[in-house]
N, C-alpha and C positions, 0 to 999 in steps of 0.2 A: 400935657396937651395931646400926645400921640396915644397915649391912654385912653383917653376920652374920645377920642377919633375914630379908634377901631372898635371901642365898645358900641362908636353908636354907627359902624356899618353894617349893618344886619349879610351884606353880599358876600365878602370876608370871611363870616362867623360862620355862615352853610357850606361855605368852602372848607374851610378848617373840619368842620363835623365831617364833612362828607371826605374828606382824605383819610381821617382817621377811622372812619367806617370800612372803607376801602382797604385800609391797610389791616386792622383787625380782621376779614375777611380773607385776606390773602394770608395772613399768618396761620388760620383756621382753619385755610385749604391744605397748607402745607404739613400742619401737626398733623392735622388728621390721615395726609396720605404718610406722612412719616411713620405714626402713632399705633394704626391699623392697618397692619399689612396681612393679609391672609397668606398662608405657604402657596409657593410656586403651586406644588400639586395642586390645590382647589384650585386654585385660576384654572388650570389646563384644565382639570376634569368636568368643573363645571362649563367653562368657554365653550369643550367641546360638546356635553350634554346641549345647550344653550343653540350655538349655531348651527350644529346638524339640525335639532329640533326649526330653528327657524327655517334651514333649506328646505327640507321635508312636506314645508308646511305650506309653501311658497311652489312648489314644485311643476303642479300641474299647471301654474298659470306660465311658471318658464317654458314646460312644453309647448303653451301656446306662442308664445314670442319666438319659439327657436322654430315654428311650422310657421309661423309669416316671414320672417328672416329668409328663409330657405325656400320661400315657394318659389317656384318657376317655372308659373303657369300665367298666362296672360290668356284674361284678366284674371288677379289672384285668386284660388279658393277660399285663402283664409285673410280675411277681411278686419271685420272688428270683433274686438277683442270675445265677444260676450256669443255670436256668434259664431266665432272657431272654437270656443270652449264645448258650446251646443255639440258640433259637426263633428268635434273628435271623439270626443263623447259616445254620442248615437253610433259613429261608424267603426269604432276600434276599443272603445270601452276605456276601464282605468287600466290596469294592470299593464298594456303593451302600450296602451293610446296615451293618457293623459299623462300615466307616471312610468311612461319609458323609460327608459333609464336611469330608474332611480335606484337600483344597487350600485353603480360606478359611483354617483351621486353621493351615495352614504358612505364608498370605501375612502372618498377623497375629502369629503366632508367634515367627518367627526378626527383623524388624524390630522387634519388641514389648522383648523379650530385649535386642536390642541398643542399646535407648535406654535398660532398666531397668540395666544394669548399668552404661555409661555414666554415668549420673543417681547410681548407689550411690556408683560409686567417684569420682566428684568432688565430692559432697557429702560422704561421710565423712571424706574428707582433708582436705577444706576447714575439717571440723568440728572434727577433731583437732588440727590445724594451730594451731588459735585455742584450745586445752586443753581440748575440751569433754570430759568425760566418756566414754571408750570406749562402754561402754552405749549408752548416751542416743545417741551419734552414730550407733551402728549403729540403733537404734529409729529416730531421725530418719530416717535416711537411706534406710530401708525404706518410711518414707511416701513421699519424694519423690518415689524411684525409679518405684511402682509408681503414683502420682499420674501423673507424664510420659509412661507406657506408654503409662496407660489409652484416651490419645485416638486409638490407632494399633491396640491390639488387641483393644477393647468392638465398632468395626465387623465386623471382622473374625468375631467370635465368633458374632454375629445371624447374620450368613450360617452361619456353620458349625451353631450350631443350630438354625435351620431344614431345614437338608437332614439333618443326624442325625435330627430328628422324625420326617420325611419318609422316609425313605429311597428304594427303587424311587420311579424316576417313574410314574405309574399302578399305585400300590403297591397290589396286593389285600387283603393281608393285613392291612394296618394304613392308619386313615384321620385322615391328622395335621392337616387343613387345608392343610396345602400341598402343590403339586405343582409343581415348579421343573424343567424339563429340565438344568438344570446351574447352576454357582456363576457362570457370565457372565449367567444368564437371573435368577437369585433376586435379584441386584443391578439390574438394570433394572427389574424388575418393583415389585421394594420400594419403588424410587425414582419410580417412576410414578406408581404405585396409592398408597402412604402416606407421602412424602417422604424428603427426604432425611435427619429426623431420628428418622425409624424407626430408620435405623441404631445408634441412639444410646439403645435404647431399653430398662429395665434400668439405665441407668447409673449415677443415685444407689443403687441396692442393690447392685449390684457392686463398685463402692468403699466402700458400708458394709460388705462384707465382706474384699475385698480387700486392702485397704489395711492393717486390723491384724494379715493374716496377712503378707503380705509384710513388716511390719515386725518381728513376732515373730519369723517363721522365721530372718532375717537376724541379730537380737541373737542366737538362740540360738545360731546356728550359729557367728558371730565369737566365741562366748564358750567353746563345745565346741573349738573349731579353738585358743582361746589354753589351754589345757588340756590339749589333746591335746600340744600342742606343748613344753608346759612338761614333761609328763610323760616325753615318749621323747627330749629334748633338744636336739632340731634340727627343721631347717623339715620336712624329709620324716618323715611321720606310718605311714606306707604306706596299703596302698589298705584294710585291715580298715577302720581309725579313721576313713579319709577316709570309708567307707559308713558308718557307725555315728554321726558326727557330723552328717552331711548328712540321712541319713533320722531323727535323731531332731529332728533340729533340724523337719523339716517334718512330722511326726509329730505333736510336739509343740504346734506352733502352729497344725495343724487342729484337733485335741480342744479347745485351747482357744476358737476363734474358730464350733467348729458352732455354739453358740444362734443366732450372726449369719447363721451357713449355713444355718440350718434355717427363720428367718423370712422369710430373703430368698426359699429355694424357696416358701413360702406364697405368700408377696405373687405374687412371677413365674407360679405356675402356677392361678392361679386362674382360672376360666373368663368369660368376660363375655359373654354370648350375644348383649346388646343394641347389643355393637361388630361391625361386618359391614365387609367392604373385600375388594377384588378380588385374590386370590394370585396368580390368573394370569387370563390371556383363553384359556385353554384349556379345552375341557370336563373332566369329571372322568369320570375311566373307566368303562368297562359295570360294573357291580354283576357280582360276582364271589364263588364262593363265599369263603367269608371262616372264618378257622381255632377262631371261637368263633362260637355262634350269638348272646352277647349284646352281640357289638360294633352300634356304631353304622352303620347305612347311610350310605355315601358321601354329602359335603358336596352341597348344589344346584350347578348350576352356577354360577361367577363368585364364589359367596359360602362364608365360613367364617367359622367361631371363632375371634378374637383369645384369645390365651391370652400371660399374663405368662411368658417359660420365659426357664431361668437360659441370662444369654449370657457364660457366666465358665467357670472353671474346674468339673468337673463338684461338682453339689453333691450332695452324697451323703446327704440328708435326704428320704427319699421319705414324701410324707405322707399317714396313714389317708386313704380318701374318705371315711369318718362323721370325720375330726378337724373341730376346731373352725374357721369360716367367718371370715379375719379381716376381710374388706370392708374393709379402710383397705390407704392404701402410705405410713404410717409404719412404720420396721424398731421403733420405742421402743413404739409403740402392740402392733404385734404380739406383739413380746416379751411384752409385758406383758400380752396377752392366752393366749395361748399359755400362758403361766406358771401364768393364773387357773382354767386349764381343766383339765390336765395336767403341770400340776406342774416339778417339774428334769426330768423323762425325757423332757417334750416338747421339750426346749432340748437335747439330749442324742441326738435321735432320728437313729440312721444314723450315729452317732460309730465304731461299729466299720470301716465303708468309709471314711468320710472318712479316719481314720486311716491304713489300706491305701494308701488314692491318694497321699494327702501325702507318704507316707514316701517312695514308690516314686518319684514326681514328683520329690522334691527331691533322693533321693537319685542319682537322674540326671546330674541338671542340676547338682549340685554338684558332684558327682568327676566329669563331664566336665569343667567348666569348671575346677576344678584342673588337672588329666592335662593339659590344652590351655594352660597356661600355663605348667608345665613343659616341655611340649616345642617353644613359640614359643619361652621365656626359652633354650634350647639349641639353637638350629636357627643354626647357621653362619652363613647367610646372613643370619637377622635377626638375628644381636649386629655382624655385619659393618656394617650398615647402621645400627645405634644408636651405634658408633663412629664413625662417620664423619657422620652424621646423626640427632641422637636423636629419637622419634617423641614429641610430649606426655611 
């Protein structure tokens, strides 16, 4: 009779398929990450080729977000997005203007990458190894990774955006506080005039945001890629799915991680007028016409405005100058201020750019670092040299 019972529940019967689907699936996730390990070395070489190439690529629109962040001109020069891109552009060019600081950018970039992915892929197998939970181990391993970077590509980033603030050296057009002759001068300078843990400065807000998007984007993306994979039947997905999985994966995990993005730009871009320190020993250029008459006149000599500005990836959260003053550098406290004043939209503000960057960033960085690992895993001469001597 109970035979005949379950045979004739059809509701039952989808459930059973559909567990054993499921489980077949997760067992497929697991051989395959077990089964197909590429060497340490490719990961790092390619991660790094992979994410510099996507910061690189991403760059000038960070310069634009790091010149709204930082403006401190009322009412702002640099407004929207598409518009400040124009104005830097026409006024300063690429090389100083748009991709200011993009050598600090690339020293901390391509080593940054190559310790993050490093750090992923030897903690996640480590993780798996011992049966942790696929998830979880990709979440873990998102923290590690981007934990290990941090100490290699938060210095790196200070320089880069001070010379984006900055742009032109005796920049007429725009007065950032600083005036750096180059990324060998911005680093002695910083190290002179406010030590060496200037470098370093941002850093608890940059890992309070950091850190949950590097771990997000990485679960999502382990989890779209064992998906993808399960659907078209083998390891090669092609390159649609590999973009569509990579960008939504960093899509995804920007929209969710802005409130963290949007209170860290508060905290970092606030002005402190009562902190003064020497940018440079160079005087600050003849007063010049300038392309709005309600900017500010050029800094005194020797002295400016310490200003908190995001030294991360760009944050895409530009905030009213009537929004609310959070005076603390707690991210919990601001949150929470933030919330009491403006609601969900103020935790939400500038989610539509975030989104744009993330995607485009991640989607980079991840079908490179794919593409780069297929064509090391076939390259003659490295299977030549794994046969005869295997690399990690």
């Amino acid at each position: 009779m109970a035979e005949v019972q379950g045979a004739q529940d059809p509701a039952a019967q989808v459930a059973a398929v559909t567990a054993a689907v499921d489980e077949q699936q997760l067992r497929g996730c697991l051989d395959d990450e077990t089964s197909v390990r590429p060497p340490y070395l490719h990961c790092m070489l390619a991660g790094g080729v992979g994410g510099t190439s996507g910061d690189l690529l991403m760059h000038s629109i960070d310069t634009v977000k790091t010149r709204q962040q930082g403006d401190p001109h009322l009412p702002p020069k640099y407004t929207s997005m598409s518009s400040s891109y124009a104005t830097i552009f026409r006024q300063e060019g690429i090389r100083r203007g748009l991709y200011g600081g993009v050598f600090p950018a690339f020293l901390g970039s391509f080593p940054g990458t190559i310790i993050f992915f490093g750090t992923y892929e030897y903690s996640k197998r480590q993780m798996l190894d011992r049966g942790l939970n696929p998830q979880l181990a990709y979440l873990s391993s998102g923290f590690l990774a981007d934990f290990a970077a941090s100490f290699v590509y938060v210095p790196s980033e200070v320089l880069k955006t001070r010379l984006q603030l900055q742009g032109r050296y005796n920049n007429p057009y725009f007065n950032s506080g600083y005036n750096y002759r180059s990324t060998i001068d911005a680093f002695r300078t910083i190290v002179r005039t406010e030590g060496v843990t200037a470098l370093y400065s941002g850093y608890k807000a940059t890992i309070f945001r950091d850190l949950p998007f590097s771990a997000l984007q990485f679960a999502f993306y382990e989890q779209a890629q064992a998906w993808a994979k399960g659907w078209v039947g083998h390891r090669d997905i092609g390159l649609g799915l590999e973009i569509l999985t990579a960008g939504a994966a960093g899509g995804l995990a920007g929209v969710m991680t802005c409130p963290l993005d949007v209170v860290k730009t508060r905290i970092q871009t606030q002005l402190h007028p009562a902190e003064t320190a020497h940018s440079t020993d160079r005087p600050a250029p003849a007063a010049r016409p300038l392309a709005s008459k309600s900017h500010t006149p050029p800094a005194p000599r020797g002295a400016r405005q310490t200003r908190r500005i995001s030294t991360s990836s760009p944050s895409t959260s530009v905030p009213k100058h009537d929004a609310v003053k959070l005076n603390t550098s707690s991210a919990w406290t601001g949150l929470r201020l933030i919330y009491q004043a403006e609601g969900i939209a103020g935790w939400f503000r500038g989610v539509g750019p975030r989104f744009v960057w993330t995607s485009v960033q991640s989607g980079t960085m991840l079908v490179l670092y794919q593409y780069l690992l297929r064509q090391l895993e076939a390259d003659p001469l490295v299977r030549h040299h794994e046969d005869g001597d295997s690399i990690v």
